[in-house]
N, C-alpha and C positions, 0 to 999 in steps of 0.2 A: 229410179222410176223412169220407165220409156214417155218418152213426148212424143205431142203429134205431131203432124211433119207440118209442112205450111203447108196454111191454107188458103186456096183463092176462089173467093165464092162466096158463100154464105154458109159457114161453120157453124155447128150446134154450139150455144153458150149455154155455159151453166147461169142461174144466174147469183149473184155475187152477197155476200153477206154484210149489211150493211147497216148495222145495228152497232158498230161503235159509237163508242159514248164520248172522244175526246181525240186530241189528235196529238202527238209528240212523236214523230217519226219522219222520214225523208218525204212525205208527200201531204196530201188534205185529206182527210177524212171523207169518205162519201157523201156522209151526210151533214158534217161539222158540226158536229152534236155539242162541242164544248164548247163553241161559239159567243152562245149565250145561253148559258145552263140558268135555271131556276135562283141559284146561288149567288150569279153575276149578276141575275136583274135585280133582286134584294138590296146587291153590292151598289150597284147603280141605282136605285129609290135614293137609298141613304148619302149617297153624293150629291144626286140630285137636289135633296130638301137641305146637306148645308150650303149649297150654292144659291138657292134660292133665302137663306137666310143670308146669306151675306151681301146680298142684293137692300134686302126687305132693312137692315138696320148698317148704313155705311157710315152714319155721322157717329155712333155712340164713341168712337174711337179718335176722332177728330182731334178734340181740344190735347190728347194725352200724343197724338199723331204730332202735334204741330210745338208742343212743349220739345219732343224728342228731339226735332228739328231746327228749336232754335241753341240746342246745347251744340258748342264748337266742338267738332271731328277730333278723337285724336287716333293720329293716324299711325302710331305707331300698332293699333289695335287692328288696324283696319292691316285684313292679311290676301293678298293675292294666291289662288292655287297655280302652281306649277302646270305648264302643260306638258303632257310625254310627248313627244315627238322620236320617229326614226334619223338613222344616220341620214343626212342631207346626200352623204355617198351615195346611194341608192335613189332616195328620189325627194322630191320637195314635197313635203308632208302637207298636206290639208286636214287642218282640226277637224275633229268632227264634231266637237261644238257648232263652226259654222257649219259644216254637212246638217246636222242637226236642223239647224233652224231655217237652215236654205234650201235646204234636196228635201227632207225626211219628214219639216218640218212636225217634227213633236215639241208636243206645249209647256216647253221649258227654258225657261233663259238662265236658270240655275249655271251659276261658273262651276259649281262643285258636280252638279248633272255632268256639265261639258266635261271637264274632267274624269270624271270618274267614266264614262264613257272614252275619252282617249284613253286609258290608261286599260282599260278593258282590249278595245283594237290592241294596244300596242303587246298584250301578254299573247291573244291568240296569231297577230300576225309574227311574231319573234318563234313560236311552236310551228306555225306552218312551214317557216323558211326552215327554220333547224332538220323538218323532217328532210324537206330536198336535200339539203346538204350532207345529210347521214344518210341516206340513199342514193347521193351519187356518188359517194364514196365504196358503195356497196356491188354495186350495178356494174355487171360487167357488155352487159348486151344494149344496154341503154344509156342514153345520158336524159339526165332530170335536171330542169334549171326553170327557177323562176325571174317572174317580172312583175315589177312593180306597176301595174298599168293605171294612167291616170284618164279617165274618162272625161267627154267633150262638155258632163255638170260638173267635174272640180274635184269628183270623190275618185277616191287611190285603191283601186280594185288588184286581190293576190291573185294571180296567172302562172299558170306554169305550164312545162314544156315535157313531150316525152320523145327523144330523136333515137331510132337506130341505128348502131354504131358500127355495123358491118355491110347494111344492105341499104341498096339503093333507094330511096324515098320514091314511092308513085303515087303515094294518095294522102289528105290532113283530112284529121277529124279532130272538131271542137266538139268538147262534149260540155253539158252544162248539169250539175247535180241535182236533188232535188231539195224538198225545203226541211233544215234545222241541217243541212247536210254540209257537205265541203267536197271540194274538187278532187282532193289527196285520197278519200277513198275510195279513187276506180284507179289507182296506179297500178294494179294486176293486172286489170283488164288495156289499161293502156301499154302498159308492156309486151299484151302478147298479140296487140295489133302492131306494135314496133314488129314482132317479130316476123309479121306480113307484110312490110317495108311501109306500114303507114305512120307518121310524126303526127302526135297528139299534142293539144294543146285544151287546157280547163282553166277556167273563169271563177273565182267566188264570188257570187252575185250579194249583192248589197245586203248586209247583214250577217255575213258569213263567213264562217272561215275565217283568214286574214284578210278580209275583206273592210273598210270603213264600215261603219252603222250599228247601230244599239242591234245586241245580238238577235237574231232571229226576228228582228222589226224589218217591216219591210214596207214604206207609207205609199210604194205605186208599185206595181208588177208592171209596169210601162214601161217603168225606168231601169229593171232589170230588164227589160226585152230592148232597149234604148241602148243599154253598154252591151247587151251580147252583139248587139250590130255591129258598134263600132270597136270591137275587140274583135269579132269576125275579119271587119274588113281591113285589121292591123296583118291579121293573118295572112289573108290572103294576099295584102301590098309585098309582104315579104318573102311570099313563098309562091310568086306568079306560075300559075299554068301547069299546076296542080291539081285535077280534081278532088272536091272538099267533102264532107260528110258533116251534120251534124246529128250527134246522138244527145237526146235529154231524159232525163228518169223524173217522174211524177210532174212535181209542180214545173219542173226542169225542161219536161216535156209538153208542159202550157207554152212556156216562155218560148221556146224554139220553134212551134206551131202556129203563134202569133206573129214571129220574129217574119216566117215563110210567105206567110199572107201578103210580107211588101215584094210586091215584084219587083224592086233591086236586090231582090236579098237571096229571094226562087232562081234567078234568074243564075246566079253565081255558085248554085249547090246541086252535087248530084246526087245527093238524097238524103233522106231520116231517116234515124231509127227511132222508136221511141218503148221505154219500158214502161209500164203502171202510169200512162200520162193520164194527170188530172184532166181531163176537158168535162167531165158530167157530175162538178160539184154540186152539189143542191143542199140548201139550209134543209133542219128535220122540222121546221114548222114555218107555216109562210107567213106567220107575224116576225119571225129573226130575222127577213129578207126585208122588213121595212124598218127596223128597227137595229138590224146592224149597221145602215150609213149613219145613223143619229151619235150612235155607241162611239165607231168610229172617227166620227168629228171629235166629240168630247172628251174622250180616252183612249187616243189609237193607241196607248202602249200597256192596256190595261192588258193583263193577265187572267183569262178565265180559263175553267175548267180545272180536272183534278192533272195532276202530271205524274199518275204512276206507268211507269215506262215498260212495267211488262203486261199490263193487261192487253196489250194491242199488239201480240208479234207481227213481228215484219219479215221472218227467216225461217227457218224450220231448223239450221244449221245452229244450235246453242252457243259454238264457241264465235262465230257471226254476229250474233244478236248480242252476247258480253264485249267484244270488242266494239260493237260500235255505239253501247251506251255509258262505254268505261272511257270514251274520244270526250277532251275539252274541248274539242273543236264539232263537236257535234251536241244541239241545243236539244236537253231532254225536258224542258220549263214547261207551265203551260203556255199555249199559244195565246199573241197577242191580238186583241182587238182587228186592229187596223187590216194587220197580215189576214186573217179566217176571213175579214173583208172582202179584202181583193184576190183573194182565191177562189171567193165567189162569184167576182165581177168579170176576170179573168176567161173560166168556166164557161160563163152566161152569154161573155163572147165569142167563144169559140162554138159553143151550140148552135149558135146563128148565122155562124160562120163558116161550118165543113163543107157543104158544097164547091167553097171558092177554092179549096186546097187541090194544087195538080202536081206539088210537087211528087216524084216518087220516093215513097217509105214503105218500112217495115214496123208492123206497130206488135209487141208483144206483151202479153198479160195474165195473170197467176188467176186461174177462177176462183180460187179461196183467195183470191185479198180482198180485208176487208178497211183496206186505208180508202184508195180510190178503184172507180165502178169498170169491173171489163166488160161491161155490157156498153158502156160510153165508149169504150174502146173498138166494139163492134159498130155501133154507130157512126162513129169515125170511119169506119173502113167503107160501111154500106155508100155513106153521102159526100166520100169526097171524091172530087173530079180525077184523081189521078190515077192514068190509063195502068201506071206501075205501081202498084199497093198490096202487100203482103198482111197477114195478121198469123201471130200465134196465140192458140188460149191456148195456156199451157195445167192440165188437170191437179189438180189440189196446191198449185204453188201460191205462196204467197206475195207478198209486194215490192217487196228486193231484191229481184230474179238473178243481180248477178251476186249475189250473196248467199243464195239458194246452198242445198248440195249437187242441183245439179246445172249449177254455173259453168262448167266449162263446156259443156254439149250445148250450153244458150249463148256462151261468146263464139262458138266455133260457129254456129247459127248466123250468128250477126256476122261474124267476118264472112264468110261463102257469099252472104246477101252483097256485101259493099266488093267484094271480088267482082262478083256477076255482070256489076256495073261501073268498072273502071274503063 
């Protein structure tokens, strides 16, 4: 299918279909319809009224509380869980129990939560490394290596690397994925920027991937935009006087758009890309806009909405769409509280925010996606300051552009852009 060439000016949108019901895909839902579906506030009544009962009668349990208490422990019953931990060769592990209850804080002091949460990290982080490792084995034009990076809050974010092994390096791109997503699924497209002499480096952002964090929770989008900074500026202490690129897809490209806003950060990048980036979330009713911070105080890691994973394509490409809902390391659950949250809040800030943006980017978007809005994405283009700003609406594509079938005519796109500007 031909595409239209870039556009600079004011391109005709279509506009976007935005009647999904739920969201389990790389990015947010237009409308975050699954947020608080009818079902979940129900769910939420009836939590509500046994909390308020166990308020309303605290003593009936007392005198049988205090008999339990005076019987002597025996401690032989009494059982410690194990915690998994990685090779200390690599790096010095931080539980995510404490992650847990200090970064993330969810409302659990459960040892067995904690645990079963590290033991969780430790199966998708052991899958993430293993792919590098059977791919650098593989890879004849690239080397792939990961890092175990530990962030300036405590939590041990998976990182990895894509180097060209024949040509000279001119340029780094960090790219950052989007949300239930992983880093390891743009290793095409990072290879064949290798193969333009640029060294790639991707981030699993909290909750992901081999990343620390209760899968696909995610209790601040600050704090992903927090570690992409300072995994940016690892980047670039190590690879000085290079200029950098950052590319982010959906929620991916909230995080990096936000990240821009700090003038130390603008200041150090010669530009974005971004695909399907979320910035014009909006709740489908403006009482879930008052009622989502309540929800997420008291349940950030509830699970609503339904998680059927094909009602929402994200590809047009079939064998696309099976590989990336057959990946363990990609979260097909429904979406948690907390996260539909701050995908909101995230959003809300950047709506108020695109004027301030000068950095120069390329923003590109599928007018049939109906995850996140390309009309938001046009918006973006209209109000922000920056004299160097590209847009693609790309006709009937959907939300995973470089997953598409016509993915390689959108990465040779993106490369041409970050050429233009070395």
């Amino acid at each position: 299918m031909p595409m239209e060439p870039i556009v600079k000016g004011n391109p005709t949108v279509l506009s976007s279909s935005s009647s999904a019901s739920l969201i389990l895909t790389s990015g947010a839902s237009g409308r975050v319809n699954a947020l608080l579906t009818m079902r979940a506030l129900k769910s939420l009544i009836m939590l509500v009224n046994a909390f308020i009962l166990l308020l309303l009668v605290p003593f009936r349990g007392r005198k049988r509380a205090q008999a339990a208490a005076d019987k002597p422990r025996d401690e032989k019953q009494e059982r410690k869980c194990p915690t998994v931990r990685v090779p200390a060769i690599i790096v010095s592990w931080k539980s995510s129990s404490s992650s847990i209850n200090n970064n993330n804080n969810i409302n659990s002091s459960s040892p067995t939560v904690a645990v079963a949460v590290d033991q969780e990290v430790a199966v998708r982080r052991a899958l993430a490394i293993r792919r590098v490792v059977e791919d650098k084995d593989r890879s004849e034009a690239s080397v792939r290596e990961f890092l175990l990076f530990q962030s300036p809050r405590g939590n041990i974010l998976f990182t990895q690397s894509w180097t060209p092994v024949s040509l000279k390096i001119r340029g780094l791109v960090v790219l950052l994925h989007g949300l239930n997503e992983h880093s390891g699924r743009y290793s095409d497209f990072a290879k064949q920027l290798n193969a333009n002499g640029y060294k790639v480096f991707g981030m699993d952002w909290i909750g992901h991937g081999g990343s620390d964090g209760l899968h696909a929770y995610v209790h601040s989008l600050d704090d992903a935009v927090f570690d992409m900074k300072s995994y940016l500026q690892k980047v670039l202490a190590d690879n000085p006087g290079l200029p950098c690129f950052l590319f982010g897809h959906s929620t991916g490209g909230a995080i990096v758009l936000k990240a821009v806003l700090d003038p130390s950060i603008s200041s150090c990048i010669s530009g974005v890309v971004l695909t399907s980036p979320a910035v014009g979330v909006q709740p489908s009713h403006p009482i879930y806009a008052v009622l989502a911070p309540i929800v997420s105080l008291l349940f950030p890691t509830l699970q609503v909405g339904a998680a059927n994973k094909t009602s929402l394509p994200v590809t047009r490409d079939p064998d696309a769409l099976v590989a990336k809902y057959s990946d363990p390391l990609v979260y097909t659950g429904a979406i948690r509280v907390r996260t539909g949250y701050e995908i909101l809040k995230i959003s809300s800030y950047l709506q108020q925010n695109l004027s301030k943006i000068c950095i120069p980017f390329l923003v590109l978007h599928g007018t049939a996606d109906e995850v996140t809005d390309p009309t938001a994405s046009q918006k973006l283009y209209d109000e922000a300051s920056s004299t160097d700003k590209s847009i693609r609406l790309l006709q009937g594509l959907l939300h995973d552009l470089l997953f598409e079938p016509e993915r390689q005519s959108i990465m040779n796109d993106i490369i041409d852009w970050m050429n233009g500007r070395l």
